[in-house]
C-alpha positions as CSV (number, residue, x, y, z in Angstrom):
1,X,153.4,83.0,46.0
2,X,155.2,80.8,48.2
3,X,156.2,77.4,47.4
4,X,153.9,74.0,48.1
5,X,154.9,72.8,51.8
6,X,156.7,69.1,51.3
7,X,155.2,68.2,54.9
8,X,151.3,68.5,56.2
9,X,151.0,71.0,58.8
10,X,149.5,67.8,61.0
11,X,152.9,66.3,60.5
12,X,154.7,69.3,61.7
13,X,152.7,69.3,64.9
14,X,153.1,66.1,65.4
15,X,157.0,66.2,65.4
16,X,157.5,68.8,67.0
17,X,155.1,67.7,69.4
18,X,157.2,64.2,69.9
19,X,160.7,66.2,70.0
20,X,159.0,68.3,73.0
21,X,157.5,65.5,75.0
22,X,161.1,63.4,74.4
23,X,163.0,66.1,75.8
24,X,161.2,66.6,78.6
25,X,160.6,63.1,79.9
26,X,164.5,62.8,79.6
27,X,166.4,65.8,80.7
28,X,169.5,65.1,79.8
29,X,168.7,64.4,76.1
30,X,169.5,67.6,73.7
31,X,167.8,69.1,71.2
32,X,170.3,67.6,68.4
33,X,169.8,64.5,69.9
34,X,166.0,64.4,70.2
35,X,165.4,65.4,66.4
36,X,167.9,62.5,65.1
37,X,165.8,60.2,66.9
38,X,162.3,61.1,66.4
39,X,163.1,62.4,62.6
40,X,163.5,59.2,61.0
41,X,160.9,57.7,62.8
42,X,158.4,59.7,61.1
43,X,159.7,60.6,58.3
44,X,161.8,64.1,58.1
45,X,165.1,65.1,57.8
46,X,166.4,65.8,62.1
47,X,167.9,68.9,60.3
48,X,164.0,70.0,59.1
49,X,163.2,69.4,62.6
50,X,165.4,70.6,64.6
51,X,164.8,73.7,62.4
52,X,161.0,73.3,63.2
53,X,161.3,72.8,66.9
54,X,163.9,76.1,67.6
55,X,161.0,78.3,65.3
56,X,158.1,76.8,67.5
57,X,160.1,77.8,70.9
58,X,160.8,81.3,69.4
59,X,157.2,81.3,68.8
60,X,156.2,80.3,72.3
61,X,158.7,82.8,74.0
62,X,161.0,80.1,75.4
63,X,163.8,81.3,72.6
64,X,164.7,84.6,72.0
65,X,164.1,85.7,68.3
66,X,161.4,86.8,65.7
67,X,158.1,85.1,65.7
68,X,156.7,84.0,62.7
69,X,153.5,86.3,62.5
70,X,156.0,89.1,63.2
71,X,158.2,88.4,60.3
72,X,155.7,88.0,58.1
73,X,153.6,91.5,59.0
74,X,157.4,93.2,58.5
75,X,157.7,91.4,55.0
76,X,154.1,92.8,54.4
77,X,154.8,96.2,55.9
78,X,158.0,96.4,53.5
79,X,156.0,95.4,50.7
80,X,153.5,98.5,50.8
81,X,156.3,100.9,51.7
82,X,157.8,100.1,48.7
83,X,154.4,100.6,46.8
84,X,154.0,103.5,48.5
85,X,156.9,104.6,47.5
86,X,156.9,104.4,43.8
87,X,153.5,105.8,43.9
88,X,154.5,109.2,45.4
89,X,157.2,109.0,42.5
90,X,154.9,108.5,39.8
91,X,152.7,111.0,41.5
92,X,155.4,113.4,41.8
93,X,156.5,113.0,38.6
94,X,152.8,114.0,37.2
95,X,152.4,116.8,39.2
96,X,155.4,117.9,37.9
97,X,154.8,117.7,34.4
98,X,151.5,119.2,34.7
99,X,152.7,121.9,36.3
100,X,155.1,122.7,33.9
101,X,151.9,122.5,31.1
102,X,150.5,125.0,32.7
103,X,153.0,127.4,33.4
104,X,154.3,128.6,29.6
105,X,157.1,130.3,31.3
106,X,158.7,127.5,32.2
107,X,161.1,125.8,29.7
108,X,160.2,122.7,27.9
C-alpha cells in the first residue's frame, strides 16, 4: 500500500500549473529558477516541484522518459510474473510428488 500523499492532488496541479504558465510568459526563466520562485509561494519544497513539473512533461511527451501509467502497469506486470511464477513451482512440485505416489517404482 503506498504511502498517504503530503500534498492534495489540486495542489499539485496547481503548481505545476503556475511553474508552466511562469516559464512560458518569460522565456528566459529556467526550470530551477521557476520552481524556487513559485514553491514557496505556495507552499512546497522547489525540489518537490521541480521533481513534479519534469514527471508531468514526461507525461505529456515534451521530456523523454517513462510515463507514470507505464511504470506503474510494468510494476503490476512484474508483480503477477512473479506470482506466476511461484505458482508453476508449487504446481510443479505437486505434480511431482504425486507422480512419484503413484509410480511404486520410483524411489522414495
Amino acid at each position: 500500500m503506498p504511502a498517504p500523499r503530503k500534498y492534495p492532488p489540486e495542489l499539485r496541479d496547481r503548481a505545476i500549473r503556475l511553474v508552466t504558465e511562469a516559464r512560458e510568459q518569460e522565456s528566459g526563466l529556467s526550470l530551477n529558477a521557476a520552481a524556487k520562485r513559485i514553491g514557496p509561494r505556495v507552499g512546497i519544497s522547489p525540489d518537490t516541484l521541480r521533481g513534479w513539473v519534469k514527471q508531468a512533461d514526461v507525461d505529456a511527451g515534451r521530456r523523454p522518459g517513462v510515463p507514470v501509467a507505464d511504470a506503474a502497469r510494468a510494476r503490476e506486470l512484474e508483480r503477477e510474473n512473479r506470482e506466476l511464477k511461484r505458482a508453476n513451482e508449487i504446481l510443479l512440485a505437486a505434480s511431482s510428488f504425486f507422480a512419484r505416489a503413484l509410480d511404486p517404482r520410483l524411489p522414495w
